[in-house]
C-alpha positions in Angstrom: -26.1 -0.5 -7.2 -29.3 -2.0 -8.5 -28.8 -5.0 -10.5 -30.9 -4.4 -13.4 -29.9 -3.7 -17.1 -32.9 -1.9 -17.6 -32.2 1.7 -17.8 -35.7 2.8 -16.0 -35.0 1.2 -12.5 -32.3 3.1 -11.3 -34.3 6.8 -11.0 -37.7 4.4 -9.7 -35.8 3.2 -6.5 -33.4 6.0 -5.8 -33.8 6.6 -1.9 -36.0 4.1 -1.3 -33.6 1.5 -1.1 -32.9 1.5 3.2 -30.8 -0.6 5.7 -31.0 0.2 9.2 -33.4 3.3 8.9 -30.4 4.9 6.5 -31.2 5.1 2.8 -28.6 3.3 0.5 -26.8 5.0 -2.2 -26.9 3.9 -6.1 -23.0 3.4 -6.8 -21.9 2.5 -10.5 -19.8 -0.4 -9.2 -18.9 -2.8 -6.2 -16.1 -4.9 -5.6 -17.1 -8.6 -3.8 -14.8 -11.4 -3.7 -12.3 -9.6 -5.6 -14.3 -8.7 -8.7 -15.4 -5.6 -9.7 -18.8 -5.9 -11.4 -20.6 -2.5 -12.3 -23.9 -1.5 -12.5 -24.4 -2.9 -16.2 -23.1 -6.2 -15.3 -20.0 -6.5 -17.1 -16.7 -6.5 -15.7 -14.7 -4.1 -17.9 -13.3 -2.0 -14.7 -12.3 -5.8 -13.0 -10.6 -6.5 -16.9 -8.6 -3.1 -17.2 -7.2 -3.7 -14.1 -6.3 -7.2 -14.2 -4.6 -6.2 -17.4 -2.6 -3.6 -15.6 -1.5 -5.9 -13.1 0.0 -7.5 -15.4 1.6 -5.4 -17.5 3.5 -4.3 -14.2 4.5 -7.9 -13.6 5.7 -8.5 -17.5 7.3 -4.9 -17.3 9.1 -6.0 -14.0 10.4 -9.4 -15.9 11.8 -7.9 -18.5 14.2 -5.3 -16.6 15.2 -8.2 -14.8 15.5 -10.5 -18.0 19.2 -9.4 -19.0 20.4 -9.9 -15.1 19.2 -13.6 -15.1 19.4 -17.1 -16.4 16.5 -18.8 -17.5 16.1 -20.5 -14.3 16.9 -17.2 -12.5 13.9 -15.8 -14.6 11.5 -18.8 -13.8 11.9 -18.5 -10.1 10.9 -14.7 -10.0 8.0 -15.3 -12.3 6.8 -17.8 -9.7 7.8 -15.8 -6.8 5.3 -12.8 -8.6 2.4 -14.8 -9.3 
């Protein structure tokens, strides 16, 4: 991934980019420290799956929500985060 949000760098250091004698690879995104960032510099793959994660959490409260007390409900929200 070259860090650059100028369309013309990418094709100028294709192959030339090396560690340890072996030539690195352009990817469209990396993941460090838990965030995805891709090769534009925005963070809309890191967003949409955030968002999922979620969705699946809220998704999971609410087919428990009828089983539970409020309290009941609090405690496995906490438990999930």
């Amino acid at each position: 991934m070259i860090i650059s949000r100028s369309p013309a760098v990418s094709p100028a250091v294709s192959g030339r980019l090396c560690f340890r004698g072996q030539a690195l690879p352009l990817q469209e995104h990396i993941k460090a420290l838990g965030v995805t960032v891709d090769c534009g510099l925005r963070f809309d793959r890191h967003v949409a799956a955030v968002a999922h994660h979620a969705s699946l959490l809220v998704s999971g409260l609410c087919r428990m929500a009828g089983c539970l007390d409020s309290r009941g409900i609090l405690t496995l929200y906490y438990t999930r985060l």
